[in-house]
ZATOR-360317 format. One record per atom (N, C-alpha, C): x, z, y. Coordinates in steps of 0.001 Angstrom, whole numbers, padded with zeros to 6 digits, always signed. Layout:
REM ZATOR-360317
XZY...
END
This chain:
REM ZATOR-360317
+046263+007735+016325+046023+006298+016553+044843+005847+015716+043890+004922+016219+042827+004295+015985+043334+003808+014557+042630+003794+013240+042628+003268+012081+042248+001970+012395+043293+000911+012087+042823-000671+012187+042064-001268+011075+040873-002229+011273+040295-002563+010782+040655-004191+009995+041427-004467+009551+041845-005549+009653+041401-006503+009521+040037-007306+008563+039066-008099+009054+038937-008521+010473+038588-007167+010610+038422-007283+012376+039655-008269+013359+040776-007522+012893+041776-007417+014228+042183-009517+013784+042610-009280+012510+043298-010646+012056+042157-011520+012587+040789-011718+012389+040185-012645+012279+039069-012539+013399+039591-012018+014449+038791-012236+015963+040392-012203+016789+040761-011025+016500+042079-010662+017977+042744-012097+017598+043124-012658+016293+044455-013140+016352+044099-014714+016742+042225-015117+016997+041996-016550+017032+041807-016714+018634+042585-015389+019553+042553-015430+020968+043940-014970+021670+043800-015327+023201+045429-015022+023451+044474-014105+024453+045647-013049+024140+045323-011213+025190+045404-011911+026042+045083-011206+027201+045782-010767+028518+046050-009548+028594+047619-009650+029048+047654-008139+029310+048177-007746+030472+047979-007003+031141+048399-006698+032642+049738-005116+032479+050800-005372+032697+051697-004557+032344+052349-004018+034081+052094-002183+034160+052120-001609+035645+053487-001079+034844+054161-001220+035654+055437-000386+035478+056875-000389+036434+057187+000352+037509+058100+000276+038216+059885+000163+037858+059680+000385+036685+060858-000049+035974+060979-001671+035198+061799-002389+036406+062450-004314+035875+062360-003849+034646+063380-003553+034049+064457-003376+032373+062880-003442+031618+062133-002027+031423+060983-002003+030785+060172-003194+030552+059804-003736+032101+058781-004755+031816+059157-005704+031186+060681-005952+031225+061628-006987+030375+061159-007203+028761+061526-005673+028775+061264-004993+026833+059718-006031+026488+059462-005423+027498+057921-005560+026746+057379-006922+026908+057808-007569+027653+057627-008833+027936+058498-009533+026618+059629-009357+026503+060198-010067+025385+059682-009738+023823+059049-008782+023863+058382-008008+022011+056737-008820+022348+056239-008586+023507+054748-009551+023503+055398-011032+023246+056285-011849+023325+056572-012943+023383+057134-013761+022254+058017-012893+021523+057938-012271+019626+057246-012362+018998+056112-011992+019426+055640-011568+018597+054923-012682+017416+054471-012709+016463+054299-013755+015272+052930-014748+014836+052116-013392+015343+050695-013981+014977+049707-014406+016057+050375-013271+017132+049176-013125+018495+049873-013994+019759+049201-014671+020569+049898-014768+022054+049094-014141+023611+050195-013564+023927+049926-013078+024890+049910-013419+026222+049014-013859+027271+049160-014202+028739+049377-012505+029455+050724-012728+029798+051381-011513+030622+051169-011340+032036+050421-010518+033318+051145-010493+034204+051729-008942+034610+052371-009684+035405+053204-007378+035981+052891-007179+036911+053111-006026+037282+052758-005310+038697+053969-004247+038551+054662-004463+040026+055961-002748+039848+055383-001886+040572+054377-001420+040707+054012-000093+041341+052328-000191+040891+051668+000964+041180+050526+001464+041177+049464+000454+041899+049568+000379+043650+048765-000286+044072+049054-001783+043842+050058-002438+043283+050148-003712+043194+049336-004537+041380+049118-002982+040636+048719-003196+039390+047318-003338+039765+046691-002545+040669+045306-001973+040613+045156-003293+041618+045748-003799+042465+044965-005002+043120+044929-006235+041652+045842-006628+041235+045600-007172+039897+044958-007365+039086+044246-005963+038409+043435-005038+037808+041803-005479+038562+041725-005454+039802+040677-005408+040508+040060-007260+040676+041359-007899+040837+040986-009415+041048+040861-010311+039658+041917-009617+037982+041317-010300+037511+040937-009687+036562+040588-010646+035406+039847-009923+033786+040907-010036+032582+041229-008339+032505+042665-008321+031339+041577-007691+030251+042401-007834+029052+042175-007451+027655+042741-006360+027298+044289-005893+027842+044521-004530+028036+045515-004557+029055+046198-002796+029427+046947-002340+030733+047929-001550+029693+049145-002621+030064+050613-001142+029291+050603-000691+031066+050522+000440+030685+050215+001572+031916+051869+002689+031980+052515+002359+032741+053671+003690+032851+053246+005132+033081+053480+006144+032435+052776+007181+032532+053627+007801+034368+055258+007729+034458+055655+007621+035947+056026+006039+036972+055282+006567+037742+055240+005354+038456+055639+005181+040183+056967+006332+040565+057295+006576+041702+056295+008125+042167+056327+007593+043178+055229+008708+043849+053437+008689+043323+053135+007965+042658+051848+007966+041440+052317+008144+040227+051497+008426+039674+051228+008973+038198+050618+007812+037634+050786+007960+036200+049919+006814+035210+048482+007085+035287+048853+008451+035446+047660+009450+034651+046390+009213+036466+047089+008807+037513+045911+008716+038257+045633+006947+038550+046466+006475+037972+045876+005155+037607+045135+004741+036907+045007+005332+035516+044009+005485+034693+043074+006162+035361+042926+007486+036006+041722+008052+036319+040965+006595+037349+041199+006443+038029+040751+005143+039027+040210+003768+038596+040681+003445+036853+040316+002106+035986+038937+002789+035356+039350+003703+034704+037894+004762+034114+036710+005358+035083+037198+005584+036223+036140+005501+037217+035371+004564+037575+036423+003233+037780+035768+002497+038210+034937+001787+037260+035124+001728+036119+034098+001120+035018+034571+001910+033788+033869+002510+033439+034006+003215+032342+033800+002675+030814+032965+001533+030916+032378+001139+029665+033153+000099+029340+032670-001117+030604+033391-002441+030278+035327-002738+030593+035863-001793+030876+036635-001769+031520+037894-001772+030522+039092-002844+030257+039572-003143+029397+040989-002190+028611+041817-002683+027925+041977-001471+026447+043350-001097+027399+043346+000368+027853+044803+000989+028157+045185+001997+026870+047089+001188+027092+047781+001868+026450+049013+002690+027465+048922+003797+027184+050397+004681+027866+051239+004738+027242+052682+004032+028698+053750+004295+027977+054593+005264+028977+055483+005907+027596+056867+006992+029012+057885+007353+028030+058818+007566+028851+059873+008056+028572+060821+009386+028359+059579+010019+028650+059297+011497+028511+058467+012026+028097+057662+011680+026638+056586+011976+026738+056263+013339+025935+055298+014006+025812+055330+015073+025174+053628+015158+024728+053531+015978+023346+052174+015752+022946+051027+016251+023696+051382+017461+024819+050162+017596+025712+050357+016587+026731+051147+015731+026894+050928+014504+028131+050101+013327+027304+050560+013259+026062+049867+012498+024955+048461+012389+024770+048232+013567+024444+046775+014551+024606+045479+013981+025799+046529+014779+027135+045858+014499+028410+045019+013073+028832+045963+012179+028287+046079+010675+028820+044957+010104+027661+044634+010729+026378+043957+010064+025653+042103+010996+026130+042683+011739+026250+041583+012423+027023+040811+012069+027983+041814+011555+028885+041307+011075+030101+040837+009460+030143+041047+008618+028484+040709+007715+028697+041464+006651+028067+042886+006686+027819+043796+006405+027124+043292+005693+026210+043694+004308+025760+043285+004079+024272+044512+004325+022903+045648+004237+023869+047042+004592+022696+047913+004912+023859+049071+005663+023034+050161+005935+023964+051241+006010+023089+052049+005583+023864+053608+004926+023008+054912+005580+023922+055707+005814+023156+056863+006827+023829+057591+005464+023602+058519+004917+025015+059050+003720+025121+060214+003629+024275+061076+004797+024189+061988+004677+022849+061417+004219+021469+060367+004157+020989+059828+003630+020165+058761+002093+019962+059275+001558+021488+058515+000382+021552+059822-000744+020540+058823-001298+019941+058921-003068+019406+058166-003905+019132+058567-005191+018975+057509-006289+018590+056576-005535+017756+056439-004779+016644+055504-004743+015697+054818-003437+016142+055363-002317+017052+054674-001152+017507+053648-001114+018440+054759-002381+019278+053651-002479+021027+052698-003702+020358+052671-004491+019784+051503-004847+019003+050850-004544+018308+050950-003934+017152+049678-002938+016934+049144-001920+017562+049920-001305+018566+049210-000560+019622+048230-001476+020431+048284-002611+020686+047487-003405+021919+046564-003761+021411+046554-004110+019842+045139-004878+019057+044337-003635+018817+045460-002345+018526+044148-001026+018237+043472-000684+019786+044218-000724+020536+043513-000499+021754+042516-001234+021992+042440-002275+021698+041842-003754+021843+040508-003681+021077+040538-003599+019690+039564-002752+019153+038466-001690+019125+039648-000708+019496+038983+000698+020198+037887+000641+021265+038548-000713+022066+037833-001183+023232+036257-001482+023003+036568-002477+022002+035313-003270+021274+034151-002699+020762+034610-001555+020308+033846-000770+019176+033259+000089+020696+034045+000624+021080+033150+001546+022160+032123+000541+023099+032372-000658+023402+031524-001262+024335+030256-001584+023048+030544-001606+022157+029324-002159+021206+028378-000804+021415+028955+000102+021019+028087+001342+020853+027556+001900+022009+028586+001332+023180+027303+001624+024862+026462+000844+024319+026573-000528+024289+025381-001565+024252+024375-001095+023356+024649-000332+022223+023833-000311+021513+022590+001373+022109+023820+002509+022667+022569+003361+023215+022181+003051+024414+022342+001815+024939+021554+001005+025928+020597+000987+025598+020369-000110+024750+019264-000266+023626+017794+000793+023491+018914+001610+022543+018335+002626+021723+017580+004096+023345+018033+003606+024433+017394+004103+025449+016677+003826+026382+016443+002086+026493+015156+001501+026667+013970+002007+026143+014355+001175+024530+013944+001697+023369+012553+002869+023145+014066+003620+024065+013119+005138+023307+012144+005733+024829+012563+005019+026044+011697+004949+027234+010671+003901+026983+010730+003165+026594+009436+002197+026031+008825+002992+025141+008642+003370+024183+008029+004529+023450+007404+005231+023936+008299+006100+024406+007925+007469+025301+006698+006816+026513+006889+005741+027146+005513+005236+028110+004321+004963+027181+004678+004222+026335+003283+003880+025035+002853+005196+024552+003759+006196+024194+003348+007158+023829+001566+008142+024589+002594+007967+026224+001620+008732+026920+000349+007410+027168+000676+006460+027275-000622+005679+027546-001443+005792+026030-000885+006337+025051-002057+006212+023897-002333+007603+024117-001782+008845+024630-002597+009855+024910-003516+010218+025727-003106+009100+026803-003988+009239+028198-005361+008459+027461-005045+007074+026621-006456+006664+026301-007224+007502+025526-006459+008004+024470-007305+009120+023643-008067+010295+024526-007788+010462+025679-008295+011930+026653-009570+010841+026900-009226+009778+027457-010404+009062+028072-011352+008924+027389-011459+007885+026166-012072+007820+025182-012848+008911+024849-012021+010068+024444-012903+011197+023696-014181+011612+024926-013322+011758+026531-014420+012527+027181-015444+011774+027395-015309+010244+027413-016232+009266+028247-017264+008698+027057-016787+009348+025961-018212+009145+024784-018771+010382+024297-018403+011610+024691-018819+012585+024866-020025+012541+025149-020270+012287+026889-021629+012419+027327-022873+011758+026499-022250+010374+026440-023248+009889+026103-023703+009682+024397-022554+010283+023677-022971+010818+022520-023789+011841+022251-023506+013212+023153-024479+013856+023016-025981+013907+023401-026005+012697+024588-027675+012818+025124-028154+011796+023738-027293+010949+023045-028092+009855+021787-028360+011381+020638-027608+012086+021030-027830+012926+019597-028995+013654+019862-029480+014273+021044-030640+014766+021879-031790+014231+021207-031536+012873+021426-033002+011811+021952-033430+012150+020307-032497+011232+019430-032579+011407+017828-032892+012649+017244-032612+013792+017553-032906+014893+017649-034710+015075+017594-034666+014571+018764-037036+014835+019701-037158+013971+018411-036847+013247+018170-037786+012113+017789-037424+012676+016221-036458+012964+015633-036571+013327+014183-037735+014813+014109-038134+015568+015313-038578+016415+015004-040101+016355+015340-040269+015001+015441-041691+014576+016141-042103+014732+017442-041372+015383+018305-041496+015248+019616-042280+014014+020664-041865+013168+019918-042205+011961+020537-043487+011201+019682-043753+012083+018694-044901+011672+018038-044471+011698+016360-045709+011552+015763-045052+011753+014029-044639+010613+013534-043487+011010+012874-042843+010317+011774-042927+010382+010386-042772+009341+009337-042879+009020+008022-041772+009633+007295-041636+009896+006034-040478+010196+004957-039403+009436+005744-039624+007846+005264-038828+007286+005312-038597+006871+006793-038901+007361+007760-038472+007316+009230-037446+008846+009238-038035+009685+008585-037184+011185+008937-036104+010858+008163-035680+010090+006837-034696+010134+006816-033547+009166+007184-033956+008026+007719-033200+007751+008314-032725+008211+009973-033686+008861+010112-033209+009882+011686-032141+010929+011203-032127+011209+010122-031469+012690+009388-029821+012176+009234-030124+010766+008665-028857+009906+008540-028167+009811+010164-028776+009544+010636-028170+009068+012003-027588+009852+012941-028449+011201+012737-028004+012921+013291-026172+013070+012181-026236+012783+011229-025092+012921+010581-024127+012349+011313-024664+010860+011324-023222+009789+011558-022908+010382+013403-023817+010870+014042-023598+011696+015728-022366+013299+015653-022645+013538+014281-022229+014643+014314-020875+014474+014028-020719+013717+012783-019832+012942+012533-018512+012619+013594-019383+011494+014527-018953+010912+015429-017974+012006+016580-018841+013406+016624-018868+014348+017674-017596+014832+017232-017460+015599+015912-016271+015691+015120-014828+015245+015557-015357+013687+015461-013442+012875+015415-013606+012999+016735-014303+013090+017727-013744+013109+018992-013009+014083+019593-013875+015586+018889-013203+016564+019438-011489+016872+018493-011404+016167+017577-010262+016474+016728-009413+015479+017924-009638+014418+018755-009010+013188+019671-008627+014439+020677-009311+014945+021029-009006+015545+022463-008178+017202+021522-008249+017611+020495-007827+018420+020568-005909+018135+020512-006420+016960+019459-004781+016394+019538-003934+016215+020333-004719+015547+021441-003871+015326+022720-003560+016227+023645-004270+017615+023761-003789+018856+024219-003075+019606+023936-002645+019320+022133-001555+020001+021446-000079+019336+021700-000461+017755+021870+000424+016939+022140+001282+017133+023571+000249+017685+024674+000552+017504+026067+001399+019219+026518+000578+019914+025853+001050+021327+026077-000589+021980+026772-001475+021132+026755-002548+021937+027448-002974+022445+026676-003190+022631+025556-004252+023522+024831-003761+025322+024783-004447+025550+025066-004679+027253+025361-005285+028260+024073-005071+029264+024208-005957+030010+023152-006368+031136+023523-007354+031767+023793-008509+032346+024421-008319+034057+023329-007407+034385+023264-006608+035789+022279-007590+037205+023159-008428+037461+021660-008939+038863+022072-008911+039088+020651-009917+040733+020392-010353+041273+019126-011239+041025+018541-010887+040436+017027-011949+039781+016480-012291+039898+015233-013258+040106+014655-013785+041188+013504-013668+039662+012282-012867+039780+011739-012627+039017+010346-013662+038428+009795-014738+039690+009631-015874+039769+008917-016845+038831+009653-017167+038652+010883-017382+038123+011558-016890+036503+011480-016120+035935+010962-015861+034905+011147-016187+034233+009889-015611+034785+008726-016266+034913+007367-018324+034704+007622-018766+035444+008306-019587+034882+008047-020373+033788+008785-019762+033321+009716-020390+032311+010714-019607+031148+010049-018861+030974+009147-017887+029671+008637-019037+029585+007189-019428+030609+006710-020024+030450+005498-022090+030082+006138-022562+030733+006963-023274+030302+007605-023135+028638+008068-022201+028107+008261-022045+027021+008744-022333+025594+007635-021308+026035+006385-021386+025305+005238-021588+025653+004199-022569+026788+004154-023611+026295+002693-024158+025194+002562-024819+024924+003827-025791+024348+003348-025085+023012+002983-023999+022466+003549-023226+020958+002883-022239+021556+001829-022531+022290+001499-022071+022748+000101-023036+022750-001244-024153+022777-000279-025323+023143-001858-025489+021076-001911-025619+020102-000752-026285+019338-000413-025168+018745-001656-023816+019524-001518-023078+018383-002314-022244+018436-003937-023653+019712-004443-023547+020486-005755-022255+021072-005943-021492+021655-005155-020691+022202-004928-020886+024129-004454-020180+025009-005802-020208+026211-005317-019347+027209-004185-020035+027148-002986-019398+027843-002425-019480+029506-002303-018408+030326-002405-018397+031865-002055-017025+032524-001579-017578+033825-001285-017007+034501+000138-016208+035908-000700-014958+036212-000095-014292+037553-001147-013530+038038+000172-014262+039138+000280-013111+039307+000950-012924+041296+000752-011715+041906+001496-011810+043161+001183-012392+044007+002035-012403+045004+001895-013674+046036+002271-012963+046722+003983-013349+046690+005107-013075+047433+006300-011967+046721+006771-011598+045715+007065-010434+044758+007284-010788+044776+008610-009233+045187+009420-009338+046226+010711-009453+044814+011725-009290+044581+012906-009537+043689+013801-008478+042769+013920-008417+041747+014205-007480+041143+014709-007267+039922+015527-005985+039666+016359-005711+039518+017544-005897+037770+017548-006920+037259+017941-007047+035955+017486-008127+035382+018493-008418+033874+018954-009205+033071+019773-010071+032556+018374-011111+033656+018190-012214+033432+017326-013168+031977+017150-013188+031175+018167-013549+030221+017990-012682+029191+016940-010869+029598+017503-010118+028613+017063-009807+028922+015366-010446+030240+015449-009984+030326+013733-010810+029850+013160-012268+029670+013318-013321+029251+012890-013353+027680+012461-012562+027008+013862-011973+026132+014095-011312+025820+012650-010501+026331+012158-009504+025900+011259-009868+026346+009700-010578+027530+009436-011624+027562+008066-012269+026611+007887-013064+026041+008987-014009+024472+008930-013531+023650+008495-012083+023359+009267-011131+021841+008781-010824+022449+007111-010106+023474+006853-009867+023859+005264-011018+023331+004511-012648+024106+004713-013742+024150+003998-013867+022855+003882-013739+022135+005221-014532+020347+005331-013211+019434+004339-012222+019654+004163-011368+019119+003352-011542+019288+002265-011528+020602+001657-012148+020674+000130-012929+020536-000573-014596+020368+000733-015413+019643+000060-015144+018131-000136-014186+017644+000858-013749+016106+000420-013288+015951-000730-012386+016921-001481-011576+016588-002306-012104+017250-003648-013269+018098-003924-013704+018851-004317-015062+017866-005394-015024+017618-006369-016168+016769-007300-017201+017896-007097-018417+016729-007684-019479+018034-007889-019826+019045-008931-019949+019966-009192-020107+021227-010296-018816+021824-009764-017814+021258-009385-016407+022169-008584-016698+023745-008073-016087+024513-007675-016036+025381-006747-015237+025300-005922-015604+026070-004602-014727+026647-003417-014773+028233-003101-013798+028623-002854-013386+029984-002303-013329+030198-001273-013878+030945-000328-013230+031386+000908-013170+032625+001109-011573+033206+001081-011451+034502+000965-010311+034994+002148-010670+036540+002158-009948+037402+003310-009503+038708+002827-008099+039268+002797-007397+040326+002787-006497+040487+003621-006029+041824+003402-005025+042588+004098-003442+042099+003297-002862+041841+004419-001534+040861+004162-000228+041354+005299+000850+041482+004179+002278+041221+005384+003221+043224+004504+003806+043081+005404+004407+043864+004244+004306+045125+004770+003836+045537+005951+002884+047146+006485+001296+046828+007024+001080+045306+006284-000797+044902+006437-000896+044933+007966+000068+044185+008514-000228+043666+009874-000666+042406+009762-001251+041863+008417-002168+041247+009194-003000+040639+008492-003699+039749+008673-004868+038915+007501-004644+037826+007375-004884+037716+005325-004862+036294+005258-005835+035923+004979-006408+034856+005582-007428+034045+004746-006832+032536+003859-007954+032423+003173-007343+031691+002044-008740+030814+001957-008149+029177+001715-009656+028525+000970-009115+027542-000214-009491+027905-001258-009291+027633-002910-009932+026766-003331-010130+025742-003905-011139+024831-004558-010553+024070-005940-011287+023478-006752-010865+023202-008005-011170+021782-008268-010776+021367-007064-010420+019885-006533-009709+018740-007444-008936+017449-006611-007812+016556-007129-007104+017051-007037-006538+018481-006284-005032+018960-006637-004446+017896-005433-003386+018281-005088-001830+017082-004426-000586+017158-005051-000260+015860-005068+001097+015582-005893+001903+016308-004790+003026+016685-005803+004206+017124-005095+004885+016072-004122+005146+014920-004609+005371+014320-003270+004892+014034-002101+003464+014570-002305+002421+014514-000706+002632+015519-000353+002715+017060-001297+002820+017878-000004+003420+018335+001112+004353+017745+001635+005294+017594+003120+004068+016586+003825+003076+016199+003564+002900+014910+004212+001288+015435+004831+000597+016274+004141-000582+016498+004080-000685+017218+005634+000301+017501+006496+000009+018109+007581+000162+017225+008650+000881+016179+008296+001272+015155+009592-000143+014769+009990+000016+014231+011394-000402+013254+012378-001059+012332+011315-002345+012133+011659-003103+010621+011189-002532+010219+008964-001674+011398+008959-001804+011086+007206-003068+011093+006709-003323+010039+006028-004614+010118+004382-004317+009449+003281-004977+010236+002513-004481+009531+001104-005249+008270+001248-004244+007614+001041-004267+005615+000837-005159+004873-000196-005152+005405-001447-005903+005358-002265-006093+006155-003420-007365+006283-004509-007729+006500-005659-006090+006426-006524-006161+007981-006751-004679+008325-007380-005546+008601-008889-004511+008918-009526-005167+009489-011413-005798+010615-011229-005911+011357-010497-007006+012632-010046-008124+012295-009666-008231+011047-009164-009791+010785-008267-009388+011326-006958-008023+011440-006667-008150+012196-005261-008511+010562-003976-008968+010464-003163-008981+009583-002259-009704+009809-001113-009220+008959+000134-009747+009449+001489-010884+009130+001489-012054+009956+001925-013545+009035+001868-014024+009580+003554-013501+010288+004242-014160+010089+005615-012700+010819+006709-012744+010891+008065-011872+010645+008807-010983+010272+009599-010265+011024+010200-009340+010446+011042-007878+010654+010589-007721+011616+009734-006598+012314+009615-006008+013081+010293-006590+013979+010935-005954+014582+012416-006198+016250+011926-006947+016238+011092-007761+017987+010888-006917+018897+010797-005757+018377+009251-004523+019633+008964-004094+019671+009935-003421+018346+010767-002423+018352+011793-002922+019552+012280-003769+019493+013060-004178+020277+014368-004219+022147+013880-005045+022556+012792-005695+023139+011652-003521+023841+012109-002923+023113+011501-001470+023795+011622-000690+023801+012716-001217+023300+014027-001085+023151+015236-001536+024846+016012-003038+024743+015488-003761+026007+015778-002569+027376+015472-002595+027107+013967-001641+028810+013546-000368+028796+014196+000388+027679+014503+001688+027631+015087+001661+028306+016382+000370+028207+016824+000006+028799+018850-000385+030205+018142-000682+030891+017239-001122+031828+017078-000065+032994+016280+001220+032175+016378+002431+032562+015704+002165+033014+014206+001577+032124+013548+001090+032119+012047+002035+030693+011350+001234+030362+010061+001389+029181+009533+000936+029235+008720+000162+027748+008701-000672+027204+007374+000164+026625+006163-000125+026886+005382+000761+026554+003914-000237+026154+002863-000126+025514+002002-000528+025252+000975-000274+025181-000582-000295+025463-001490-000329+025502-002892-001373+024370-003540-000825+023981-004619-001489+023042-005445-000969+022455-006336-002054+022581-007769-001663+021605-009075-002219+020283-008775-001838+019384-009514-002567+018231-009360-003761+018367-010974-004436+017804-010540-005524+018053-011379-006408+019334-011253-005810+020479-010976-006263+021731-011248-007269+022265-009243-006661+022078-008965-007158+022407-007429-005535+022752-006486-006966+023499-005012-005107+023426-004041-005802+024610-002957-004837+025647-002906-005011+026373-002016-004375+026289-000843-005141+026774+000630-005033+026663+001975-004795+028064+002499-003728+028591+002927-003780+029545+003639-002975+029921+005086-003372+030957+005432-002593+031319+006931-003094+032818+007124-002271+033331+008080-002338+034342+008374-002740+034941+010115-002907+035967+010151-003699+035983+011912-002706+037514+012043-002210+038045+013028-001830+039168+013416-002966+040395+013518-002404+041356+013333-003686+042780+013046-003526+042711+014983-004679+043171+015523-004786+043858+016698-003963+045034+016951-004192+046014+015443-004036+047272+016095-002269+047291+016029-001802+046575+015314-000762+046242+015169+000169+046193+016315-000278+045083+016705-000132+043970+018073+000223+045442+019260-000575+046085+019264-000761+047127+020709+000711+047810+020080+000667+048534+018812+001781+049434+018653+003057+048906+018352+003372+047010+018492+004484+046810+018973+004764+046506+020090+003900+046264+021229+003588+046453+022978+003998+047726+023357
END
């Protein structure tokens, strides 16, 4: 039986009169129960009866009860398919049954609460104070369950309203990114001729503000493709382009890439890696992809005279596979950021006691950066003191590996 709440029951049930609709083909019974509802001390009850099945359920159907003392035998029907027929027909709003019998036994007990039942009472044990607290817990029981439909009503609008905003901010992000695409890259073109004199010579101070402006394009080119990469990770489209790919090789087109905004930003960058590091099974663009976001983060976080690392070994516990690693002697991250440093659109908010703070972005880089190794059945992890620096790593599967578990 339902634990009564008594706040509840005393100070809502008892400032209303039930209705209760009582099915039962036995006079004597409906007597009982009619005289213990009528007893009773605190509550009043508006009674009507029904002696059979279809005379309850037309009742049932024409008006609005608060609960059903339900006979579990009822001639040639059952309680138990009278109830199935109240629970069918409204499952939620549909008001508090209690079963009663005269035979009852704990798998009929069982069944009936199973099927819908809110209490069940063995009629040798009915009285004023039993069949009333059975009717207010039912009554209750009632309450509490219609609140909690109403509420994953709610909570399933709710979460279908979401879920539509959701995709309309992904569909705009696809749009956005492709439809400034074009015409970002022909402005980066034009700026391009003209920083290189194409269009005729330029001054110091004309080249560098063309030099500036090639930045803020590149810049620009950047968060877009981090927009569209997001939303392909988001959608399920993004793909990964898996062949054999020489480590060494990537190492040096990532270090090719950012010296030179490494020297620009007195920052030491260098390369470690170990000697004959065998091939492995990876969409070479996308790893490149994700050393960049590491490298381009640590020079964010990275002062000047700092260093950075970018290093590669043989990793895993029979060297199936490679890790690369990027190290810097940065602001470090507090322990309470690091769960946070991989989410969606996170940046640091402000100038912490490290000097750590966001100075360019979208926040999308780790996300994706750990999006990438997750498609590549890897994972990016991180280490870090605060103050001291913070290491970035992940791992890639060996090729030759790969074939001799195929």
């Amino acid at each position: 039986m339902l634990t009564r709440q008594p706040d509840f029951v005393d100070n809502v049930l008892d400032l209303m009169t039930l209705k209760v609709l009582i099915i039962d083909d036995n006079e004597m019974d409906r007597l009982v129960y009619r005289r213990c509802l009528s007893m009773h001390e605190t509550r009043v009850f508006s009674i009507e009866e029904a002696s059979s099945a279809q005379e309850g359920l037309v009742l049932y159907n024409n008006e609005q009860f608060d609960c059903v003392l339900l006979d579990y035998h009822l001639g040639s029907c059952t309680g138990i398919e009278v109830l199935d027929q109240i629970v069918e027909h409204n499952p939620v709003s549909r008001p508090a049954i209690v079963m009663l019998t005269g035979f009852g036994t704990i798998d009929g007990a069982a069944d009936a609460m199973k099927r819908g039942a809110d209490d069940y009472i063995q009629k040798s044990t009915v009285s004023v104070e039993s069949l009333g607290r059975a009717i207010a817990n039912a009554v209750e029981k009632t309450a509490l369950r219609r609140s909690i439909s109403s509420k994953q009503q709610y909570l399933q609008i709710a979460n279908e309203q979401l879920s539509k905003q959701n995709e309309e901010i992904k569909r705009f992000y696809h749009s956005v990114s492709h439809e400034l695409k074009t015409p970002l890259t022909s402005l980066r073109e034009f700026v391009s001729m003209v920083h290189e004199g194409v269009a005729g010579e330029i001054n110091n101070d004309q080249g560098d503000l063309l030099s500036t402006a090639l930045e803020s394009c590149d810049q620009l080119c950047t968060h877009l493709n981090d927009l569209t990469d997001s939303v392909s990770l988001e959608t399920g489209a993004f793909r990964l382009d898996l062949d054999r790919v020489d480590p060494a090789q990537v190492l040096d087109k990532s270090m090719r890439q950012f010296e030179p905004l490494f020297e620009s930003a007195d920052i030491s960058l260098s390369c470690q890696s170990d000697a004959e590091l065998p091939l492995m099974q990876a969409d070479e663009a996308r790893i490149i992809q994700v050393i960049s976001i590491l490298l381009a983060n640590a020079r964010k976080f990275t002062p000047a005279g700092g260093s950075v690392v970018l290093k590669s070994e043989r990793a895993g516990p029979d060297g199936n596979a490679i890790r690369f690693s990027v190290a810097d002697t940065g602001c470090g991250i507090e322990a309470k950021y690091i769960n946070l440093v991989f989410d969606r659109l996170y940046q640091v908010s402000k100038e912490d006691e490290w000097g750590c703070r966001a100075r360019e972005g979208l926040g999308l880089g780790l996300s994706i950066a750990k999006q990438i190794m997750l498609q590549h059945g890897g994972e990016l992890v991180v280490q870090s003191v605060p103050g001291e620096g913070s290491e970035f790593s992940f791992t890639v599967p060996v090729s030759d590996f790969l074939a001799r578990v195929a």
